[in-house]
C-alpha positions in Angstrom: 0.0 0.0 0.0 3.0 2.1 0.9 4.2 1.9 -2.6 0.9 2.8 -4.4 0.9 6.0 -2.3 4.5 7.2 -2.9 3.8 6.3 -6.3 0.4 8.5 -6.6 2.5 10.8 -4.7 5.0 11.0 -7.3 2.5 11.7 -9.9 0.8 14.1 -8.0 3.9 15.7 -8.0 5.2 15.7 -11.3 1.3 16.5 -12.3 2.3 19.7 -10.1 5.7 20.5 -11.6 4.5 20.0 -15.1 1.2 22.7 -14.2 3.6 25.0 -12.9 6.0 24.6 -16.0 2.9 25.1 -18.3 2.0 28.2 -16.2 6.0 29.6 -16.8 5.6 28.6 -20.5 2.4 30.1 -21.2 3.6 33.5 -19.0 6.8 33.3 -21.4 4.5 32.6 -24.5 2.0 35.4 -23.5 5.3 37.8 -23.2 6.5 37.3 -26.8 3.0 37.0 -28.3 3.2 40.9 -26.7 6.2 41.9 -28.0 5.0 40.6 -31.7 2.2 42.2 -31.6 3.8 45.5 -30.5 6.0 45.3 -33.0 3.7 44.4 -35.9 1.6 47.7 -34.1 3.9 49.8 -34.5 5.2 48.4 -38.0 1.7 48.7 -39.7 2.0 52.6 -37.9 5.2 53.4 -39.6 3.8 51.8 -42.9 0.8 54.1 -42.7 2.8 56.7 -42.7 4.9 55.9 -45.0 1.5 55.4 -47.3 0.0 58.4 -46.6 3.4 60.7 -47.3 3.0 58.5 -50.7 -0.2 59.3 -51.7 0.2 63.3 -50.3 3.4 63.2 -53.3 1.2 61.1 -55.8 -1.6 64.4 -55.1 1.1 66.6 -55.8 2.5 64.9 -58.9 -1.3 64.8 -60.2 -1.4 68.6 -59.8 1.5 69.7 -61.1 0.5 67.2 -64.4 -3.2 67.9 -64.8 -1.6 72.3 -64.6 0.9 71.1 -67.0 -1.6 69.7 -69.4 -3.9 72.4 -69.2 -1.1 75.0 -70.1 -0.5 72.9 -73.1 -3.5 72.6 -74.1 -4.5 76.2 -74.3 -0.8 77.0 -76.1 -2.0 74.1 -78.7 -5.6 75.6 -79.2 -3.7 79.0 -79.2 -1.5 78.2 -81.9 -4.3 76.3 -84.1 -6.4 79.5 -83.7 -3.6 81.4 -84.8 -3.3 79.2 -88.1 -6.1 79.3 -89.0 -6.6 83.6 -88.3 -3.5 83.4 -90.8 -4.7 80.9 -93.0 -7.7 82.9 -93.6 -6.1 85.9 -94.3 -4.1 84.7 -96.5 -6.8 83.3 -98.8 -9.8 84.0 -97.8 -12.5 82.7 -100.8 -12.5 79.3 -100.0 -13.5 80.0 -96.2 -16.2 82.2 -97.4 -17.5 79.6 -100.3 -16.8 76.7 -97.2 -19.2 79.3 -95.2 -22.0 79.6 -97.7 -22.2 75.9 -98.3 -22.5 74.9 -94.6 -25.3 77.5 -94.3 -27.0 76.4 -97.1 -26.9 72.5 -96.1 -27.5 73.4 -92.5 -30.7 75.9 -94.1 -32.0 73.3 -96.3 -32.2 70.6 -93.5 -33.8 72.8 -90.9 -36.3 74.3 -93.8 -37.4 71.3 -94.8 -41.2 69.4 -94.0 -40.8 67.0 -91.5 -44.2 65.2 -92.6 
């Protein structure tokens, strides 16, 4: 009987220093699950800013493209009109015939019946 007891005792025990191991192991696993998360915190926080710096650039770049566009643009239109100011006074008849012809097409289809 003595040796069932010393033998439940040693389980008991090693039941005991194996609970007290789990609860140093699962103190030691809730520290680094802490530090990982705090780093991957504060690496998702640098990121964002890093992201946001990139799309405040990426804004600015827009800007500066969409102004630059426009500026061409009007120089382009600018320059067309000017060819064309030239162009007509240069020869002028076959803008005026050009003229009379779209008027007349344009007169003849609002003139006519719609029945």
């Amino acid at each position: 009987m003595e040796h069932a007891s010393t033998s439940n005792e040693n389980i008991a025990e090693a039941l005991k220093l194996l609970e007290e191991a789990a609860h140093q192991k699962k103190d030691e696993l809730r520290a680094i699950m802490s530090n990982k998360f705090t780093n991957l915190k504060n690496l998702v926080m640098e990121s964002e800013g890093s992201f946001m710096k990139a799309l405040v650039s990426a804004k600015g770049h827009a800007l500066e493209a969409t102004a630059h566009a426009k500026d061409v643009g009007v120089e382009k239109a600018r320059e067309m009109a000017r060819d064309v100011n030239e162009s007509v006074h240069r020869s002028p008849w076959p803008y005026i015939a050009g003229s009379a012809a779209a008027g007349l097409l344009l007169g003849y289809l609002l003139g006519r019946d719609r029945k």
